[in-house]
N, C-alpha and C positions, 0 to 999 in steps of 0.2 A: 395498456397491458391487460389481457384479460387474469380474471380469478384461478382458472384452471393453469393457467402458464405461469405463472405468480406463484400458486403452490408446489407446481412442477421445477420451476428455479430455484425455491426454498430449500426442498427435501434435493434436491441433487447437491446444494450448497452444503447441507446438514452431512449430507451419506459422505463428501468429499472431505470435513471435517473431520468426523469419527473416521477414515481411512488413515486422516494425518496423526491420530493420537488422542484429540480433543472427544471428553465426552460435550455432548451437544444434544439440545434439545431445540425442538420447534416449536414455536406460541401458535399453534394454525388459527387463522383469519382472527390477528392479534389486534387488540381492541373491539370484538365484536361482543367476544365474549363476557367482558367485564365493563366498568365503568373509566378504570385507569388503561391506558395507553401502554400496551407491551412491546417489547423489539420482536425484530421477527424469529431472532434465534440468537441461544444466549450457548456458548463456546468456552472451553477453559482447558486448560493444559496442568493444571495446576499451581501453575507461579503465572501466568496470564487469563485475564479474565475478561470475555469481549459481551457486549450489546448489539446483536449487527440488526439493523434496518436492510433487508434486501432487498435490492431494486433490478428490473432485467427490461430489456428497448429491442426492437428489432434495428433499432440503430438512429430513433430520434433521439436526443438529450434527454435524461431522466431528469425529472423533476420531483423534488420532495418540499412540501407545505413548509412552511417556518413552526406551526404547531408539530408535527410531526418528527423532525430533528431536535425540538424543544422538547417533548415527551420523552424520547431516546437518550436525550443527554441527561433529564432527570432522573429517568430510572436509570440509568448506568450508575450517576454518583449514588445513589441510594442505595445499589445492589454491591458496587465497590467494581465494578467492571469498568473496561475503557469502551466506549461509545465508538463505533463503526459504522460508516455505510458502505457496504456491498455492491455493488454492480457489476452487471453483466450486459453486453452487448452480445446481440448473435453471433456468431462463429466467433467470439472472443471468451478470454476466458474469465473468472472472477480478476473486481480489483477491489481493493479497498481504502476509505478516505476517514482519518478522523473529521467529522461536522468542520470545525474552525477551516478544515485546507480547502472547503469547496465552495463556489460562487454564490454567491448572496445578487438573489438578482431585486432591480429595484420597490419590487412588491412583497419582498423580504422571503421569498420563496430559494430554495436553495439548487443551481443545476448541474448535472454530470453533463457533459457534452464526451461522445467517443473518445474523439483524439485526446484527448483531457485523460481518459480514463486510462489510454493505455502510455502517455506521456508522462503524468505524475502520477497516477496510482502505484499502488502496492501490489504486485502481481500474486498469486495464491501461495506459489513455492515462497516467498519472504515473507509472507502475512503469516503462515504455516511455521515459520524459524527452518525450513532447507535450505535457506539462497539467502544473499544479502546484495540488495541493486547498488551497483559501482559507476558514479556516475564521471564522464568525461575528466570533469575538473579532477577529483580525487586520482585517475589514474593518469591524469598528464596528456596536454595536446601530444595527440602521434607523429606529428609533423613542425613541431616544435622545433626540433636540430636538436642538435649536441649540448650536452652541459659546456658551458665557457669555461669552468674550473677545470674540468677535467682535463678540456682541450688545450690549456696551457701548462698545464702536466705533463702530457703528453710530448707537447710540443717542445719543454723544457729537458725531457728526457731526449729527446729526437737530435736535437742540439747539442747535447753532451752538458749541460752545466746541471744535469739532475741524475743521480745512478738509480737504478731501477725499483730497489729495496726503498728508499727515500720517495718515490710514487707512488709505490704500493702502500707505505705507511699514511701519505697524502688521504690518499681516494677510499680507506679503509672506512 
């Protein structure tokens, strides 16, 4: 990724924070300027407080150094912030991973792969607090069938050995 597109995915991540409510500042070209390791933008809502490493691919896997996510999770517990990484993929839109949820590859480097990013990331409206992601399990296979309890409620009414007040109190 070049420097210009790097800064250009920064301040768009920065401008789309401050839209959600977050004051937000940008570390530009973080770590050049000092001798400790800065995130690249540091977010807060006031009851949350983030560290993010931003990273943006035209669509290879992003890779971040093992020193790098190491730095990020230092300053974050030092500054009292939750440590984030950011990515963005082209025509995709921000996700975000705490360090611990992303692959540790065997040279201790850490990667974003696409599919990954938009399969288990944090999409921007839930990273933001707008949306909360509901995944399959918590809302029930759709094709599951019928509850069995119910169906023998039912069925018990259908029969006559249940009156219908005595099912509704059941199924309440």
């Amino acid at each position: 990724m070049s420097h210009a597109k790097g800064g250009r995915r920064e301040r768009e991540l920065v401008n789309a924070l401050d839209e959600a409510g977050f004051a937000v500042m940008r570390a530009p070209a973080s770590g050049a300027a000092t001798d400790r390791e800065l995130p690249d933008v540091l977010a807060g809502d006031g009851d949350t407080f983030y560290a993010i490493e931003a990273k943006s691919s035209a669509g290879d896997p992003i890779y971040l150094t093992g020193e790098e996510v190491e730095a990020l999770t230092y300053f974050a517990q030092n500054f009292g912030a939750k440590p984030r990484i950011g990515v963005r993929f082209d025509r995709e839109d921000w996700y975000f991973f705490h360090p611990a949820d992303l692959h540790v590859t065997d040279g201790g480097n850490y990667r974003v792969k696409k599919e990954t990013a938009i399969a288990d990331g944090i999409d921007f409206p839930e990273f933001v607090g707008d949306s909360a992601k509901v995944t399959l399990e918590e809302v029930g296979e759709p094709d599951a069938g019928p509850d069995e309890d119910v169906l023998r409620v039912l069925n018990a009414v259908k029969q006559g050995v249940m009156d219908v007040e005595e099912a509704a109190e059941l199924l309440e």
